[in-house]
C-alpha positions in Angstrom: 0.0 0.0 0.0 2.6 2.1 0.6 4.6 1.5 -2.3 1.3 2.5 -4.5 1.0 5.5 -2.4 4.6 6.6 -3.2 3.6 5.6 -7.2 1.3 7.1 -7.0 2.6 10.9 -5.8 5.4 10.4 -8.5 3.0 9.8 -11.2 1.2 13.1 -9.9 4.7 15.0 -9.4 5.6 13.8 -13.1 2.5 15.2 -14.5 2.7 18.5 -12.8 6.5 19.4 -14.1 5.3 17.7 -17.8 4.2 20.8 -19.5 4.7 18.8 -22.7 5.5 16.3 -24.2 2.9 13.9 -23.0 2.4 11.0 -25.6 -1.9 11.3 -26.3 -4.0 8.5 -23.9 -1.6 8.1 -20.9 -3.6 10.7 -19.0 -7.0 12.1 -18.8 -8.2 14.8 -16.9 -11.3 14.2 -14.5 -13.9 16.3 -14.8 -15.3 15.9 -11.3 -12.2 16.8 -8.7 -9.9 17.9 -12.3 -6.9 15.5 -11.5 -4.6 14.4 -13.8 -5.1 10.5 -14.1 -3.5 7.9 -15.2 -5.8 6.3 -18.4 -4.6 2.4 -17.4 -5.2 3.1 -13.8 -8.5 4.0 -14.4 -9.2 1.8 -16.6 -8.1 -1.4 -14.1 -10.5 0.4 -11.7 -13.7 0.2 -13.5 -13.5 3.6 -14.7 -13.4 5.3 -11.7 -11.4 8.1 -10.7 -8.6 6.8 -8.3 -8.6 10.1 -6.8 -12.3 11.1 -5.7 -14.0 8.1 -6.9 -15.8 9.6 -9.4 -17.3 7.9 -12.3 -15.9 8.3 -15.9 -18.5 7.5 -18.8 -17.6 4.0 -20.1 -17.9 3.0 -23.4 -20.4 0.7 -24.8 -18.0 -2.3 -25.8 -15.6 -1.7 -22.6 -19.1 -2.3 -20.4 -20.3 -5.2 -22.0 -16.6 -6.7 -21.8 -17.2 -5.5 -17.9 -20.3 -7.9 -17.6 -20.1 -10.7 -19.8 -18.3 -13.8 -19.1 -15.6 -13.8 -21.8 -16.7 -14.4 -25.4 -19.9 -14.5 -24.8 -21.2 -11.0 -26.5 -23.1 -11.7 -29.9 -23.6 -8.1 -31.3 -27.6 -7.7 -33.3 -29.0 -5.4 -35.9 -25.3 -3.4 -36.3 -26.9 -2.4 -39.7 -29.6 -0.6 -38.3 -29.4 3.3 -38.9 -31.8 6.5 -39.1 -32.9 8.8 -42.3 -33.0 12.4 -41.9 -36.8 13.1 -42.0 -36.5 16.5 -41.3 -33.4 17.1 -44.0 -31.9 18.9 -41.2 -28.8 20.5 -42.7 -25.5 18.4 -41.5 -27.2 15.8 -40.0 -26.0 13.0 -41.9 -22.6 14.2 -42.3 -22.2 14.1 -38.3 -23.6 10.9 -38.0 -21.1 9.8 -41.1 -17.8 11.9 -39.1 -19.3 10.2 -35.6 -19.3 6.7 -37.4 -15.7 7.1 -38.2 -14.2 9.0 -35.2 -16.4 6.4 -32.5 -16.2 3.2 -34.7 -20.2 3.0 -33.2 -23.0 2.5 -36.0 -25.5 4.4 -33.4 -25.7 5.7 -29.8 -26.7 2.1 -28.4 -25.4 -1.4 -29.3 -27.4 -4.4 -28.5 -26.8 -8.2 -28.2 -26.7 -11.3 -26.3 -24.3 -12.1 -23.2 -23.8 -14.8 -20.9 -23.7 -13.0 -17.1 -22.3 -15.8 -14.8 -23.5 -18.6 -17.6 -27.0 -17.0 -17.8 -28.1 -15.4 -20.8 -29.3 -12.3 -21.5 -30.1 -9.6 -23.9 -28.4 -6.4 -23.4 -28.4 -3.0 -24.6 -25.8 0.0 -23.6 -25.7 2.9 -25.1 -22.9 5.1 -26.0 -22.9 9.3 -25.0 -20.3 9.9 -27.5 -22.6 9.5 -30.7 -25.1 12.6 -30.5 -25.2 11.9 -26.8 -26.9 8.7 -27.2 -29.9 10.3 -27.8 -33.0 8.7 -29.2 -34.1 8.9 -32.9 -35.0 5.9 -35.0 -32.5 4.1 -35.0 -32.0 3.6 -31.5 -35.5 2.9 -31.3 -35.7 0.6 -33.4 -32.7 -1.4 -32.4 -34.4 -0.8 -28.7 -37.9 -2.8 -30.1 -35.9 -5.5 -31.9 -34.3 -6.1 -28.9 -37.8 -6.6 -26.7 -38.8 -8.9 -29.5 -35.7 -10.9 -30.5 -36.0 -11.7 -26.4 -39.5 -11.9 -26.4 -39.4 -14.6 -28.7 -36.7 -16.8 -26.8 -38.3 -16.1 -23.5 -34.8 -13.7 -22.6 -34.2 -11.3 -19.9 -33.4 -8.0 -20.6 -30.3 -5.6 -19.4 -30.5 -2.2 -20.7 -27.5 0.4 -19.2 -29.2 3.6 -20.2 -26.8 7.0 -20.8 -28.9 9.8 -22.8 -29.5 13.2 -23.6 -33.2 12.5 -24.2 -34.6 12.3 -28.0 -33.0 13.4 -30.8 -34.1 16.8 -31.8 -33.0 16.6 -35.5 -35.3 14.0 -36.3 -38.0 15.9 -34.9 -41.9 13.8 -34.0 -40.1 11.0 -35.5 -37.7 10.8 -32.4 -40.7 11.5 -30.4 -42.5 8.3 -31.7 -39.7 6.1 -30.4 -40.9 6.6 -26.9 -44.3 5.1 -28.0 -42.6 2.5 -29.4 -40.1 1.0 -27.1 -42.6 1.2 -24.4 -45.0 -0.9 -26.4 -42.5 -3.6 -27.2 -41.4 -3.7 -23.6 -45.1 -4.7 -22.9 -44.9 -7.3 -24.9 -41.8 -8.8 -23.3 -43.3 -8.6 -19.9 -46.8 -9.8 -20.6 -44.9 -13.0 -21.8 -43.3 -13.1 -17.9 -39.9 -11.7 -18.7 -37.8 -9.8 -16.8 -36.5 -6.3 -17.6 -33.8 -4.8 -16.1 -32.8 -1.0 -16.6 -29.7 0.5 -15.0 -28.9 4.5 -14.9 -26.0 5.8 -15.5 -25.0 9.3 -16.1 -26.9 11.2 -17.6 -30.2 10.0 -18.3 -32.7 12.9 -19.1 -35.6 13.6 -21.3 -37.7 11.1 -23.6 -35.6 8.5 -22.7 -35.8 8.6 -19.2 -39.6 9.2 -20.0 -39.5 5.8 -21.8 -37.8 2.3 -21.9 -35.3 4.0 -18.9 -38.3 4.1 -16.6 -40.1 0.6 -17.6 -38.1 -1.4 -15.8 -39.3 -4.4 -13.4 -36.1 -3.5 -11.4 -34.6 -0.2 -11.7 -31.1 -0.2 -11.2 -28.8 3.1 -10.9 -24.8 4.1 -10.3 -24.1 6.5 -7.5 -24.7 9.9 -8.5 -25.8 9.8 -11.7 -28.2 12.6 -13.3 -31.3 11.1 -13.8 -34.6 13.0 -15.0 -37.5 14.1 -17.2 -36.4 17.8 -17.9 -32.7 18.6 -17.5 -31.6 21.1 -14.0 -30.5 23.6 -16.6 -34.0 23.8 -18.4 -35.4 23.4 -14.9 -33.5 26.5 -13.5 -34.1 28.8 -16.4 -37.9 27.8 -16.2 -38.7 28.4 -12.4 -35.7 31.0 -12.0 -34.5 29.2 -8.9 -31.6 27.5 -7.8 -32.0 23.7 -7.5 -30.9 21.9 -4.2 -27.5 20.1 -4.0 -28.3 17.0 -5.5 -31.1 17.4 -6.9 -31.8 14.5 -9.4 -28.9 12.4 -9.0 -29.2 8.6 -8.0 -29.5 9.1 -4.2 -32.1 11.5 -4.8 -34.2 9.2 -7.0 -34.1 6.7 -4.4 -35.3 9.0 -1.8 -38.1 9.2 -3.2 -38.8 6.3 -4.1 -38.6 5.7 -8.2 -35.3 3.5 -8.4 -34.7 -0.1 -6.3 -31.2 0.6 -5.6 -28.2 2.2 -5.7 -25.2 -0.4 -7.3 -21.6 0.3 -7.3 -20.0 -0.1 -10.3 -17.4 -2.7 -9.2 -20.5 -4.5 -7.7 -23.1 -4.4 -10.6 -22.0 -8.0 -12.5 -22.2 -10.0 -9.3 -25.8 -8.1 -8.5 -26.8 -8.5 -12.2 -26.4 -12.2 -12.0 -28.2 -12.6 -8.4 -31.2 -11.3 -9.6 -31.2 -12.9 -13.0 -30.6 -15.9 -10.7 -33.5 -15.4 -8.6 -36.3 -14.7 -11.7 -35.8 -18.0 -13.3 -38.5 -19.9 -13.9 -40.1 -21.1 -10.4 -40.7 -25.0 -9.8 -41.0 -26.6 -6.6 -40.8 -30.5 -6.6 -39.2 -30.8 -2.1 -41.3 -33.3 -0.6 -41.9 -32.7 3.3 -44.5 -33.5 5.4 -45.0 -31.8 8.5 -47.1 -33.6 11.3 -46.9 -31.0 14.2 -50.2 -30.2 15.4 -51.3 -26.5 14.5 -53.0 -25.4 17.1 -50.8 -26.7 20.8 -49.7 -23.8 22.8 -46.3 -24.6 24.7 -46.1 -22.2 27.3 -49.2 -20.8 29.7 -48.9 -16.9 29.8 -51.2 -15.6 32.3 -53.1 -13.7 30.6 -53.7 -11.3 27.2 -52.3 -8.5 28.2 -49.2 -10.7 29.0 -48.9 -11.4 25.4 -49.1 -7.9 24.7 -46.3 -6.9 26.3 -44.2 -9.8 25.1 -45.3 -9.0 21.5 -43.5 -5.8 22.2 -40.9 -6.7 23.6 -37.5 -5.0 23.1 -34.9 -7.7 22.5 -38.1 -9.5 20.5 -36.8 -10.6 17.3 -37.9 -8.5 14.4 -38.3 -8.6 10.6 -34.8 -8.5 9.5 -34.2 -11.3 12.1 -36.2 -13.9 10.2 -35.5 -12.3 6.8 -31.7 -13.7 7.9 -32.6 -16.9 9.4 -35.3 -18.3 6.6 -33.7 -17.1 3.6 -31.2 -17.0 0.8 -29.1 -14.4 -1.3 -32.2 -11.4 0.3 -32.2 -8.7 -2.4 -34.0 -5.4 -1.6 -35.8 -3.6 -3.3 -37.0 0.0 -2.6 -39.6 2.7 -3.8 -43.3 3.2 -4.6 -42.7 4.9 -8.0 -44.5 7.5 -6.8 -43.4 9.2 -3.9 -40.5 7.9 -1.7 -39.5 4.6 0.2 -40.6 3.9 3.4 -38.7 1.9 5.7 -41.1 0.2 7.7 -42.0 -1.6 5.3 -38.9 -3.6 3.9 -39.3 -5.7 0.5 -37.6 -7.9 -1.8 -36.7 -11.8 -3.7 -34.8 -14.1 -2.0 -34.3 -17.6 -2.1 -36.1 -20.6 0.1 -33.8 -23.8 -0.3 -34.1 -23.9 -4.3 -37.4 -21.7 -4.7 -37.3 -18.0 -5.3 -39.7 -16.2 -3.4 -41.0 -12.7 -2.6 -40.7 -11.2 0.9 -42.9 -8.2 2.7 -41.9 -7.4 6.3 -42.9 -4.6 8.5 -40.0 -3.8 9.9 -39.3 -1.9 14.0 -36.1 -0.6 14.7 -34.1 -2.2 17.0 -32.7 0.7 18.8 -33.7 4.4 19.1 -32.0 5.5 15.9 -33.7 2.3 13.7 -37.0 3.1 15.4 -37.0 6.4 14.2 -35.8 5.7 10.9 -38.3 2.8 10.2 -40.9 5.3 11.9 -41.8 2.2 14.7 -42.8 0.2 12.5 -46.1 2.2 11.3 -46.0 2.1 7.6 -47.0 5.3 5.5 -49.1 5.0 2.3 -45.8 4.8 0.1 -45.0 1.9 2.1 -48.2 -0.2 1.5 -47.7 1.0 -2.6 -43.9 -0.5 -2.6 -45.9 -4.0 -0.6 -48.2 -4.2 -3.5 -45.7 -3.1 -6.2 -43.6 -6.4 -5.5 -46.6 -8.4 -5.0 -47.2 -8.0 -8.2 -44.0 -8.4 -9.7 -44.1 -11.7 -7.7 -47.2 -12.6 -9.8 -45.9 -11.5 -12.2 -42.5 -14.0 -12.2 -45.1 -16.8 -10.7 -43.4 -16.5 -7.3 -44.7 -16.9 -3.9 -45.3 -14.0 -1.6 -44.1 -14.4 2.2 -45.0 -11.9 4.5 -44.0 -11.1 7.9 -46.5 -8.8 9.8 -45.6 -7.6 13.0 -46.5 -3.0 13.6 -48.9 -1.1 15.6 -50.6 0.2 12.9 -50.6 2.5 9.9 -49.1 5.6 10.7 -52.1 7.9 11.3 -50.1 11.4 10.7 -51.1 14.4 8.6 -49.1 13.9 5.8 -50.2 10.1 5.5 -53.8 11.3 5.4 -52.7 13.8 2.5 -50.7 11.1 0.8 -54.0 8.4 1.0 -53.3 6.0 3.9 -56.7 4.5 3.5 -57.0 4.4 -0.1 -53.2 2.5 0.1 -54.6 0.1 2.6 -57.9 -0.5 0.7 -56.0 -0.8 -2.5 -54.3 -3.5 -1.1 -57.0 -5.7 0.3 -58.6 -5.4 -2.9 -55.2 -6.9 -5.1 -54.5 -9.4 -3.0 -57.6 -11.1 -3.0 -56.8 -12.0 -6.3 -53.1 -12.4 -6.7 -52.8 -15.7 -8.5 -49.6 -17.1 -6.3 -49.9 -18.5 -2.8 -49.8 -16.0 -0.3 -48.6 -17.0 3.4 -48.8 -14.3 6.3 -47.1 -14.5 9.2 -47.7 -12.3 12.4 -44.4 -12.5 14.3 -45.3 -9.2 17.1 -47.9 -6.9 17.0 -50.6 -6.9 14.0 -52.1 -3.7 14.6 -55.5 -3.3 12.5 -55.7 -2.5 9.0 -52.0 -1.6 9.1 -51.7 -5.7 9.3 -54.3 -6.8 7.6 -53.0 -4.8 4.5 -49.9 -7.2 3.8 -52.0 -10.6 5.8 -54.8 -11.1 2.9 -53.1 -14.7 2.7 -54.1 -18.0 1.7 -52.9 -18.8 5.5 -52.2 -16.8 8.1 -49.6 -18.0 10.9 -48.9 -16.5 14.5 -46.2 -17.1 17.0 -47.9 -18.0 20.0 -47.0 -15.0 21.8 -48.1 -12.9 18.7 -51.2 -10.5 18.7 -53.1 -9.4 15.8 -56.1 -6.7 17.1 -58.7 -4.4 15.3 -56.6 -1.5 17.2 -54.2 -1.7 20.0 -55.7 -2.3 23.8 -55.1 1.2 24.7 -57.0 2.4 21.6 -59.7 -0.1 22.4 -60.3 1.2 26.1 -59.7 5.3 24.6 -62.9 4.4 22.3 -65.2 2.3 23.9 -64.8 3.3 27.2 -63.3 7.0 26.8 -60.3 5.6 29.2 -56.9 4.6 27.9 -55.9 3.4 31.4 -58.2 0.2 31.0 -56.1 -1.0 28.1 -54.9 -4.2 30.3 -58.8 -5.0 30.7 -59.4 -4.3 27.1 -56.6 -6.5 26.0 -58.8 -9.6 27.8 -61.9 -9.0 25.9 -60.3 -8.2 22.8 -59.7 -11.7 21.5 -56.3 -10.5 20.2 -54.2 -13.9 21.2 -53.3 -16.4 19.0 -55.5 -19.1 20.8 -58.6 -16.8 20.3 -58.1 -16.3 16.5 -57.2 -19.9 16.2 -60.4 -20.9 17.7 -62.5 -18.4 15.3 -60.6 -19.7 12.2 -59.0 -16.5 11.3 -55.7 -18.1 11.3 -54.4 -21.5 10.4 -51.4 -22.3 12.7 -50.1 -21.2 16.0 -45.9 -21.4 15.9 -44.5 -22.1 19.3 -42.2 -19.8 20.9 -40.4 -19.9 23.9 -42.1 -17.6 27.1 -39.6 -15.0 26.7 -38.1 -15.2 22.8 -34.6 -13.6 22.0 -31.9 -14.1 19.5 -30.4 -16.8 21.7 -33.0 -19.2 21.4 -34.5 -18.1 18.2 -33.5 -21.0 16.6 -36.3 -22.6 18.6 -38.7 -20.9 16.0 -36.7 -20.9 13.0 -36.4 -24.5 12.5 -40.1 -25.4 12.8 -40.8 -22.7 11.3 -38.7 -23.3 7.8 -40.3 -26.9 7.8 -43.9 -25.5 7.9 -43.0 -23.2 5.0 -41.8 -25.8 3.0 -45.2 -27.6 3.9 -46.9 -24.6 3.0 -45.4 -24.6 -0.4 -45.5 -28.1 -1.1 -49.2 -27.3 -0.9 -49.8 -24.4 -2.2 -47.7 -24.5 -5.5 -49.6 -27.5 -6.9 -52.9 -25.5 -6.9 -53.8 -23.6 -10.3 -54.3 -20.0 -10.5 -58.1 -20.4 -9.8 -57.5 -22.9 -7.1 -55.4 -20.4 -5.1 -57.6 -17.6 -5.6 -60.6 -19.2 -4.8 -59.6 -20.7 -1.3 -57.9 -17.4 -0.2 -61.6 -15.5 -1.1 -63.4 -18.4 1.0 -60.9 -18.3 3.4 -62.1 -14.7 4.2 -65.8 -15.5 3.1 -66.4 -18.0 5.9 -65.1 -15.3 8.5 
């Protein structure tokens, strides 16, 4: 390290006396902290800048060579390139100069790879012709590759860099947006997957396109991403944008991408998810023969169980998300307004089968618990839930979801933002989502707050669990104007897991030890694991109609 160091301060020592002289390509100058670089050194450090880590552009060939596992990249539809419908004066002399100087036949090249023996269509475009904008030719060689993968049932990678549509080919550029998005309907009412990653810049009818279409939007840190560019924005509004405004970080903020990637990092995170949207089977055998319904331990009474449910040093979310499951990818965002961290989302694996998990999610200390707002989701949270429900249905996956808040966040801005309509929305979807659905309440279930992710073809408690139409001390406030009586509302409430197991609103009671921690967790995790695999073994034989129509009786009985 120290030896590179000391390289390193020569090299910058030998540029600063070199006032000439300098043979063309050894350095480049970076246009984020302006230091004099080294072109190999940046180049064995996937094009970042050694000295801020700032991201160079990366040319369309060097990127796929970046993901592909070596000589795997089958180039399509080189010989695809625009007119000049406007006649715009020059135009097809720069694309001729840009040919020649860029050894590109268009702003985006597209193909076939193998990413960690999987393959895949790609697409990457290239800022250096026209700025990778859109005209017909990139289009088209956009739509040829949704159908070429269309037909051979392919995923699809497309590493987006644009300055928007191409304004010399006028309402024919603008058609291209039309277009792409069409074909990329196609590909994913077939039950493909389409994967769009963001790099710098991505802006105008593009991002307003194929960019934004993705099952699983992908970005690079700090990357420009938007609709109308902060220049336009600026000179439109006359105001000064915030720091960061539009970059990656910001996107995911508010909830439109699923994650930020690292360059360095993207290949390995590319090939987990193609990994985990192949086609689901499910042929594990096991059957289960503990009874459903035996309670292990005697708690004195309800509002015992209440208090245990919230527990401190209770096991939350993330505990059984670790303990159940496989390669956990998250995903984050609404697409419309932000991400909410109580609710936490994503695909994992269970033994061999890809499935998709929903947990509400408490902090585990004061800092979490803030951040994850206690556990009381916000509308955007119950939009991301439903979002990757129905991508699960989507990729014929099952849904797994682990309930456990006090209930939806009842604040001013989640009343502004539609906390009923969320919830409502919700119910209504995932009556009919046509993959099994298996609920779990591992805390609290706090009224429709729970019941929004627990419209399940079963629906599981730990023993110590409770699941309520409000919490005891809301009970006692309402009925008998009196939040002090919440310990004698708690016993009339029916909230246990005994009590719902005797009305038939849930199917199994999992036992728990009296007073559950992570040091005997394992207690619950290993039962637990076998009953989903029951549940699956089950469940995943059923048709479509078969799973819809005994999670609506289910509920109809009730």
């Amino acid at each position: 390290m120290q030896l590179n160091n000391r390289f390193k301060k020569s090299n910058k020592s030998f540029i600063k006396r070199a006032k000439v002289e300098i043979p063309e390509g050894i350095i480049k100058k970076c246009n984020k902290c302006g230091a004099a670089v080294l072109v190999d050194e940046v180049k064995a450090n996937f094009n970042i800048c050694p000295e801020c880590q700032g991201y160079f552009r990366i040319h369309a060939y060097r990127r796929i060579k970046m993901l592909a596992d070596p000589d795997t990249f089958v180039e399509w539809d080189q010989e695809v390139s625009g007119g000049n419908p406007l006649c715009y004066k020059g135009y097809e002399e720069k694309k001729v100069a840009l040919r020649e100087k860029t050894s590109l036949p268009e702003g985006i090249v597209t193909g076939e790879i193998k990413i960690q023996n999987q393959k895949v269509a790609i697409g990457v475009m290239d800022g250096r012709f026209l700025m990778a904008s859109m005209g017909y030719a990139v289009g088209e060689k956009i739509t040829r590759l949704f159908e070429k993968a269309s037909e051979e049932n392919m995923p699809v990678i497309i590493f987006s860099c644009s300055g928007g549509a191409r304004m010399q080919e006028g309402n024919v550029s603008l058609m291209q947006m039309a277009k792409t998005a069409a074909a990329i309907k196609r590909h994913s009412d077939k039950g493909n997957l389409y994967i769009s990653v963001l790099t710098d810049p991505t802006t105008g009818g593009v991002t307003a396109s194929f960019a934004m279409l993705g099952d699983i939007i992908l970005a690079e840190p700090g990357a420009l991403i938007g609709f109308a560019g902060p220049r336009v924005i600026e000179q439109t509004i006359g105001q000064k944008l915030p720091k960061g405004f539009q970059r990656s970080e910001f996107l995911l903020e508010h909830g439109f991408i699923d994650g930020i990637v690292k360059r360095e990092e993207l290949r390995e995170t590319l090939g987990k998810i193609i990994r985990l949207h192949r086609k689901n089977t499910y042929q594990e055998e096991l059957v289960v023969t503990e009874e459903k319904g035996v309670v292990s331990n005697e708690v004195a009474s309800s509002w015992d169980r209440v208090l245990i449910s919230r527990m401190k040093d209770r096991p939350i979310g993330t505990d059984y998300i670790a303990q159940i499951f496989e390669d956990f990818l998250e995903f984050h965002g609404d697409r419309y307004f932000g991400d909410d961290a109580a609710i936490l989302g994503g695909v994992a694996s269970f033994g061999e089968t890809p499935v998709t998990v929903i947990a509400q999610i408490k902090g585990k200390d004061t800092k979490d618990n803030i951040k994850r707002n206690f556990g009381m989701p916000s509308p955007e949270g119950y939009r991301k839930a439903l979002r990757l429900m129905k991508q699960a249905e989507k990729f014929k996956r099952p849904i797994i979801c682990l309930v456990d808040t006090p209930g939806a966040f009842c604040g001013l801005e989640a009343e502004e933002r539609g906390q009923g309509e969320a919830i409502a929305r919700n119910l209504l979807e995932m009556s009919t989502l046509k993959v099994p659905i298996l609920s779990i309440v591992i805390g609290e279930g706090g009224s429709g707050g729970a019941l929004a992710i627990a419209v399940a073809n079963e629906v599981w408690m730990l023993e110590n669990a409770i699941y309520s139409i409000l919490s005891p001390e809301g009970f006692a406030s309402i009925l008998w104007k009196d939040s002090q009586r919440a310990q004698e509302a708690a016993e009339v409430m029916g909230l246990s897991a005994k009590d719902l197991y005797e009305l038939s609103i849930i199917e199994r009671i999992v036992k728990e030890p009296s007073h559950l921690t992570q040091e005997n967790f394992h207690k619950v995790i290993e039962p637990l694991k076998k009953n989903i695999r029951d549940f699956l073994n089950r469940y995943m034989k059923l048709s479509e109609e078969e799973l819809c129509a005994k999670r609506y009786e289910k509920f109809r009985k009730i």
